[in-house]
VOGU-3710 file (C-alpha; in Angstrom, 3 decimals, decimal comma):
1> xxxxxxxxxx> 5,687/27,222/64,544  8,994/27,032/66,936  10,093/28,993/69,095  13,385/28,754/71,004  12,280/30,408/74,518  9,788/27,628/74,886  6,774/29,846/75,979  4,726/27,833/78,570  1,868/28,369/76,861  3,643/26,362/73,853
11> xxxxxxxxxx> 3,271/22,850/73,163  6,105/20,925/72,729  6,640/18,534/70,230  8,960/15,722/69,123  8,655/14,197/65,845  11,555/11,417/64,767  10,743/9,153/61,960  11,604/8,976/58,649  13,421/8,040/55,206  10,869/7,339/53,376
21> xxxxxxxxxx> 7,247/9,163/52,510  5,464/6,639/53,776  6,842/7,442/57,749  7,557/11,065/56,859  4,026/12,375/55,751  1,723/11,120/58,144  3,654/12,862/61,101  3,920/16,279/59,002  0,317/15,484/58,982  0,007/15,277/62,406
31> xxxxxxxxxx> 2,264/18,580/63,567  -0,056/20,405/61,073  -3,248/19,140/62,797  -1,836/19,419/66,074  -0,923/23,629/65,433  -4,192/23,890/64,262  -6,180/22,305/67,271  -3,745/23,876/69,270  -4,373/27,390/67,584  -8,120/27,133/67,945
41> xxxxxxxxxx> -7,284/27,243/71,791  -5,222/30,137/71,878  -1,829/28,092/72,240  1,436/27,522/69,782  3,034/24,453/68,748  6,961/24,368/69,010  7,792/21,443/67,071  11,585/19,607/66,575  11,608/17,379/64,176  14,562/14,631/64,627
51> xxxxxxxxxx> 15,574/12,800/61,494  18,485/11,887/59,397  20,226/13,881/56,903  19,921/11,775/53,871  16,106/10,953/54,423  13,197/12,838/53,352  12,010/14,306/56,433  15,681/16,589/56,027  14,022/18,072/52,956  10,180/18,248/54,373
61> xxxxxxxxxx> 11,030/19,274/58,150  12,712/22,504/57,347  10,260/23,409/54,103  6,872/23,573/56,483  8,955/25,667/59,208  9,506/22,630/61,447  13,241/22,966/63,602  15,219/19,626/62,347  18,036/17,877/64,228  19,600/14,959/63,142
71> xxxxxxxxxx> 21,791/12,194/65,542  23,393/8,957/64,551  21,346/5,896/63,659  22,169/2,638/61,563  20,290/0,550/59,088  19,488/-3,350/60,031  20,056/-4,799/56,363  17,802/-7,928/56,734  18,360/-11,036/55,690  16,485/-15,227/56,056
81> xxxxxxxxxx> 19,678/-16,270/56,359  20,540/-15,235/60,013  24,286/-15,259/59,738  23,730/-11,994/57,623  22,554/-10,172/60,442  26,244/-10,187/61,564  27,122/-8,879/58,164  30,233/-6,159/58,837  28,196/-3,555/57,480  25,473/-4,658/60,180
91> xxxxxxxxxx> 27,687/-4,801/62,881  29,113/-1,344/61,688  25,568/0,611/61,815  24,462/-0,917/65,188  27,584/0,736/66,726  26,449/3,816/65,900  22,721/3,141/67,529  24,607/4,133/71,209  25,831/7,353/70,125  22,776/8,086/68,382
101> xxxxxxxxxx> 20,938/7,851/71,427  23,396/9,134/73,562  22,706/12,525/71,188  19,095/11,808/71,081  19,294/11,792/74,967  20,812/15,539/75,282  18,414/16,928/72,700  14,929/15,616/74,475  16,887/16,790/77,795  17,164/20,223/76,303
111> xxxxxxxxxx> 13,988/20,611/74,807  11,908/19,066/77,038  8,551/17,759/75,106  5,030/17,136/75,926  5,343/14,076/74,077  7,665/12,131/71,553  5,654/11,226/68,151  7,815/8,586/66,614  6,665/7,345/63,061  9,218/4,577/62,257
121> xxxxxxxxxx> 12,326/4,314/60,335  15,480/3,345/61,673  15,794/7,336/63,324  13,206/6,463/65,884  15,065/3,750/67,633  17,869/6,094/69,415  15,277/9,173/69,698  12,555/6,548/71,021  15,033/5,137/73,536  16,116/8,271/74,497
131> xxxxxxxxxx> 11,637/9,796/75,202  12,042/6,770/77,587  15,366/7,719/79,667  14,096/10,945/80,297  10,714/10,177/80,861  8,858/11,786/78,431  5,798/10,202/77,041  6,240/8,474/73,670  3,562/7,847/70,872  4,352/5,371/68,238
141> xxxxxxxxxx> 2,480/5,298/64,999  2,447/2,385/62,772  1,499/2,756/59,131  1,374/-0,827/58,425  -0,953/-3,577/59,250  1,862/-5,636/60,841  4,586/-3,532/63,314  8,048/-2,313/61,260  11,090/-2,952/63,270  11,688/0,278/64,524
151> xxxxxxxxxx> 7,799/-0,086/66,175  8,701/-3,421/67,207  11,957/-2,398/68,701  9,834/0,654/70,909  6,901/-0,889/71,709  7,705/-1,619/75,386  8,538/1,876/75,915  5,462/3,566/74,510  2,573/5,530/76,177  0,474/4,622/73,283
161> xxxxxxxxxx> 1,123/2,691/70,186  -1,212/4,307/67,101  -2,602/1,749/64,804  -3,625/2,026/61,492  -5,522/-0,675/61,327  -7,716/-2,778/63,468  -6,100/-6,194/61,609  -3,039/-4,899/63,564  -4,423/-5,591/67,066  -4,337/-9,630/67,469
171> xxxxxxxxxx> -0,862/-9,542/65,842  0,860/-7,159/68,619  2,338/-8,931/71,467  -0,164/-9,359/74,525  2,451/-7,659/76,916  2,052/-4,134/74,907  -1,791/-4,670/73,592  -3,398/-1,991/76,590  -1,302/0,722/75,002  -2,713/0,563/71,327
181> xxxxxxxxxx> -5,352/2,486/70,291  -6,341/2,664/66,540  -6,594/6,187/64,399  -6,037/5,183/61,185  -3,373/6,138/59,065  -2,782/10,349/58,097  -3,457/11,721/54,900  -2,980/15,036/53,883  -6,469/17,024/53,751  -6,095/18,453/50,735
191> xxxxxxxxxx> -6,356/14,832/48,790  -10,102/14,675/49,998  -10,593/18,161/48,603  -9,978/17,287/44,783  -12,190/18,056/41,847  -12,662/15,739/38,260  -13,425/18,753/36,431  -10,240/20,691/37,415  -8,155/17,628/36,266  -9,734/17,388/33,087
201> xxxxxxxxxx> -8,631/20,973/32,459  -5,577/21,326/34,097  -4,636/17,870/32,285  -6,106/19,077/29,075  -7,917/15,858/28,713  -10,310/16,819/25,617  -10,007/13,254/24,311  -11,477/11,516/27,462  -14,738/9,865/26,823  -16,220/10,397/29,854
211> xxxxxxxxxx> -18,930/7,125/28,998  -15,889/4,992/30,242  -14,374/4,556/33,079  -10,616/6,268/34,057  -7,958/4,841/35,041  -5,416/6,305/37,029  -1,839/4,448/36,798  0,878/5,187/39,547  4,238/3,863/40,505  5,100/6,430/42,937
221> xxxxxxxxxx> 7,158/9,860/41,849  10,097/8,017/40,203  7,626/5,365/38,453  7,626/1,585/38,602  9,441/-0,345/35,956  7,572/-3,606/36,875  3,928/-1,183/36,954  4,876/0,237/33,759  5,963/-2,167/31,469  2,846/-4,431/32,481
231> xxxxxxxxxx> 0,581/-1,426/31,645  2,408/-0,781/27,842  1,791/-4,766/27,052  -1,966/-4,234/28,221  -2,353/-0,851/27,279  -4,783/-1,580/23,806  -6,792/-3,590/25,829  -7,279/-1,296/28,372  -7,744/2,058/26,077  -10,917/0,482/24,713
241> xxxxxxxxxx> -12,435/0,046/27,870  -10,703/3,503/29,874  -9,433/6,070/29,737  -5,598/6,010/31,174  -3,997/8,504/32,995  -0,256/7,222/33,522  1,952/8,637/36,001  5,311/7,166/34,920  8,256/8,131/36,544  10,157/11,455/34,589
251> xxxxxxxxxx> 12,833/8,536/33,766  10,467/6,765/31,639  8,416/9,141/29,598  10,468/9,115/26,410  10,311/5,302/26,341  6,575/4,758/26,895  5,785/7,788/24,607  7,639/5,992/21,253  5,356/3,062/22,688  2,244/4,907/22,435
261> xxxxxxxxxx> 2,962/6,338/18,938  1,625/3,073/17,249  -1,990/3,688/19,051  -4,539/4,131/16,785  -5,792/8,010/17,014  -9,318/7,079/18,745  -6,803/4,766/21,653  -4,264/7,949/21,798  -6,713/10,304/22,652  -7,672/8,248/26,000
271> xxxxxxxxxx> -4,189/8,170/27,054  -2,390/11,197/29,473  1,071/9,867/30,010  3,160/12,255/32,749  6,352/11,452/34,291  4,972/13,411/37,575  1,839/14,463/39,076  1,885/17,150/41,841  -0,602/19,522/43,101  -3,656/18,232/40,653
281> xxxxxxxxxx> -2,846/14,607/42,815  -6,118/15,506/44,428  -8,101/15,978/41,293  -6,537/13,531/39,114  -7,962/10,996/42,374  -11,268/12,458/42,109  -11,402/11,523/38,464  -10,082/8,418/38,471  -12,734/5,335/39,002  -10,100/2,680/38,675
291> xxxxxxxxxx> -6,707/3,076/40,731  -3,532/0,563/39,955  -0,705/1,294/42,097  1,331/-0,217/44,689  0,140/-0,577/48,009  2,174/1,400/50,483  0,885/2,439/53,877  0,109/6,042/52,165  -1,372/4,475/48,939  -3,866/2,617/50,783
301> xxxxxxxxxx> -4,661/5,630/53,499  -5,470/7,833/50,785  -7,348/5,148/48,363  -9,518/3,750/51,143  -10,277/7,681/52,527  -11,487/8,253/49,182  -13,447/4,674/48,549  -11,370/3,942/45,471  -11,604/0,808/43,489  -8,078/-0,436/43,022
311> xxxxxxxxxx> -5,646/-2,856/41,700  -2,496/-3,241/43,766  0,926/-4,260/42,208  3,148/-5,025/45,954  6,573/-3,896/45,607  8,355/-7,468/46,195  11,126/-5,829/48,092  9,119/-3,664/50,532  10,652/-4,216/53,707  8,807/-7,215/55,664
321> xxxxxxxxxx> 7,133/-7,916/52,598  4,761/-5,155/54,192  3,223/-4,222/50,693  1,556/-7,634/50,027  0,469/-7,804/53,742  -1,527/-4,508/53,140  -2,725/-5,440/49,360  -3,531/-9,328/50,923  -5,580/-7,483/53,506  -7,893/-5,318/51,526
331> xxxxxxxxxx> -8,274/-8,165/48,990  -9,769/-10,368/51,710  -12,731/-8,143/52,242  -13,210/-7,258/48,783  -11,913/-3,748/49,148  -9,880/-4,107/46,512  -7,296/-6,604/43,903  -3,780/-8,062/44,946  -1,501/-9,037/42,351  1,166/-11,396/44,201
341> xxxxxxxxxx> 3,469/-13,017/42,876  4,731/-12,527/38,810  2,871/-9,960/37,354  1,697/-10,262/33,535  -0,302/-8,199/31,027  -2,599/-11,097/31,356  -3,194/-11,032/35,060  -4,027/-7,331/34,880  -6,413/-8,044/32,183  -7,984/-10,533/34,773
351> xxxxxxxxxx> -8,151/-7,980/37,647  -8,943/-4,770/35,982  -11,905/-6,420/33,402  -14,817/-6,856/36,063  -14,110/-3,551/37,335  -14,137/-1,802/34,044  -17,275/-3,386/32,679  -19,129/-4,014/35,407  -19,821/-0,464/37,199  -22,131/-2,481/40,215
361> xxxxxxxxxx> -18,713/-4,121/41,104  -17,187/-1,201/41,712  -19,455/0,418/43,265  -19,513/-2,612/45,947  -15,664/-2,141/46,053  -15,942/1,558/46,713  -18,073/0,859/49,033  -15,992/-1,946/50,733  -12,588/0,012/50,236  -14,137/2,837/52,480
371> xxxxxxxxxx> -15,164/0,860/55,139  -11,626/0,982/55,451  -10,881/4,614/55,265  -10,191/6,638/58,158  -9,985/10,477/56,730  -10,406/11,845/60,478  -7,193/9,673/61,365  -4,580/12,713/61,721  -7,414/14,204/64,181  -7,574/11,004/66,201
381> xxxxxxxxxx> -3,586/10,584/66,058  -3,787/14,512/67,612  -6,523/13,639/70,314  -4,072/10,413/71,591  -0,850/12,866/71,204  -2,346/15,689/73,672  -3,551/12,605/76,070  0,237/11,081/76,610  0,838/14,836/77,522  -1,825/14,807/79,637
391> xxxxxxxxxx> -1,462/11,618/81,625  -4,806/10,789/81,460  -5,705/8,196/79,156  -8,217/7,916/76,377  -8,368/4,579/76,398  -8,150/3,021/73,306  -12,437/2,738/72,658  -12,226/6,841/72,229  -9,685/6,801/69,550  -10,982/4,636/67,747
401> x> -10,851/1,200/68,199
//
């Protein structure tokens, strides 16, 4: 994929973002598309991914062959109370945002891109800053219906700003509106691809009645306290009207497996706890009618792609409170359940009980929850990358608005 001699028939690539999945995958999304539309045209992709060395894009960067630098940043711990701003540990990791960009600055002078794809996290600001001292052209892609700070912090020195959603439009400043141009939200391809029947066997699911609906339970890959411990107090209740598969966290298997033991054998056999799902993701999606999860940026991307029925649980803390915001959204066109607020066996019981009796209803919310979905999104994130480069603009009605 890289190449240090920069061929000039090479495009050249800048990816910073990062430190969390949910700004990491969709731009290893979008280098893969990109090397493959570029590839179909006879021409390589030499990619540098910019990052951090404690975030995840350290880890994914160098596994898929992408080059990985990293430069100084600092986290904005944020507060209500303004007079934490100024907190000393504040204060500390702005002083490093200079240097950061001062390093971001000699790396984008070296390498020279096409165009800087910056996905958010607090790694884009310097490298961001830095696209726009050299003049490069910069992309920004927002996962979220409302702008994270790093996005916010960019926005006036963007070629294009890449929306997720069209909700996102009326609540961007007027000043930076002609630059955004909606494309959804990345996913990787493969999580369109999956098969029921392959989870059922790779799960060993022989119990599953498959006259009921399934339900697939998720709290992310190191589980949900909050997720799980609702699910156990509801779990009777829902095991005679589903079949659960519960993706726990590896931390909590033991617990929620002594739980289990006092199911009755005809409730057991409905129930798959796992502390991890990997590569059967895809299937175990393609089985599931019923999805309760939290409602990150990704979550939703890949839900709404697949016109999945689902019952979001917001993680409180997300920052910006950006979790409800996206669960509050697809609840208000009846794509799909919030729960806001304190969460309790009986609440799920509230939200989960029309759509596991009533298979209409969630075929409406299928229905509703796709409207959403954007599964071409990487490939219109690729057509408004190779535009910046270009210098001649798509305007935002060809990439989707």
């Amino acid at each position: 994929m890289n190449s240090a001699s920069h061929p000039s028939s090479a495009f050249r690539l800048i990816v910073t973002g990062g430190g969390t999945g949910g700004h990491t995958y969709p731009a290893l999304t979008a280098i893969r598309t990109l090397q493959a539309r570029l590839a179909a045209n006879g021409r390589a992709l030499d990619a540098l991914w910019i990052g951090t060395q404690d975030g995840l894009e350290a880890r994914v960067a160098p596994a898929e062959g992408v080059a990985f630098v990293t430069v100084a940043t600092g986290k904005i711990r944020r507060s209500a109370n303004p007079l934490k701003l100024v907190s000393p540990a504040n204060v500390r990791d702005m002083a490093r945002v200079p240097l950061g960009v001062a390093q971001a600055r000699r790396i984008i002078a070296g390498f020279q891109p096409d165009v800087v794809l910056a996905t958010g996290g607090y790694v884009a600001v310097p490298a961001g800053l830095a696209a726009r001292m050299c003049r490069r052209p910069l992309v920004l892609h927002e996962q979220t219906v409302r702008l994270g700070l790093a996005n916010r912090k960019l926005s006036g020195s963007a070629t294009y700003i890449a929306l997720s959603s069209e909700s996102s439009l009326p609540l961007l400043p007027e000043s930076v509106r002609e630059m955004a141009v909606v494309t959804g939200n990345p996913i990787r391809p493969e999580v369109l691809a999956g098969h029921a029947s392959k989870a059922i066997e790779t799960l060993e699911l022989r119990g599953f009645d498959r006259n009921v609906p399934t339900v697939y339970v998720t709290g992310g890959a190191q589980g949900s306290q909050q997720i799980n411990d609702v699910v156990r107090d509801a779990l009777p209740w829902l095991l005679e009207r589903a079949n659960v598969i519960h993706q726990c966290g590896p931390a909590h298997v033991e617990s929620l497996r002594k739980q289990a033991a006092a199911l009755s054998p005809a409730l057991s056999r409905r129930y798959h706890l796992t502390g991890f799902v990997g590569p059967e993701l895809p299937d175990v999606l393609a089985l599931a009618d019923v999805v309760i999860s939290r409602s990150g940026a990704g979550t939703l991307a890949e839900l709404t792609a697949l016109g999945k029925p689902a019952v979001f649980i917001p993680l409180a803390s997300s920052a910006g409170n950006e979790q409800a915001h996206n669960a509050r959204h697809l609840e208000e066109s009846g794509a799909a359940v919030a729960l806001l607020g304190e969460v309790t066996a009986d609440s799920l019981r509230a939200a989960a009980g029309p759509l596991l009796t009533d298979p209409v209803r969630r075929v409406a919310m299928a229905e509703r929850a796709r409207a959403h979905g954007r599964p071409d999104a990487a490939d219109r994130l690729v057509d408004v990358i190779l535009s910046a480069a270009s210098g001649h603009p798509t305007g935002p009605g060809r990439a989707g608005r």
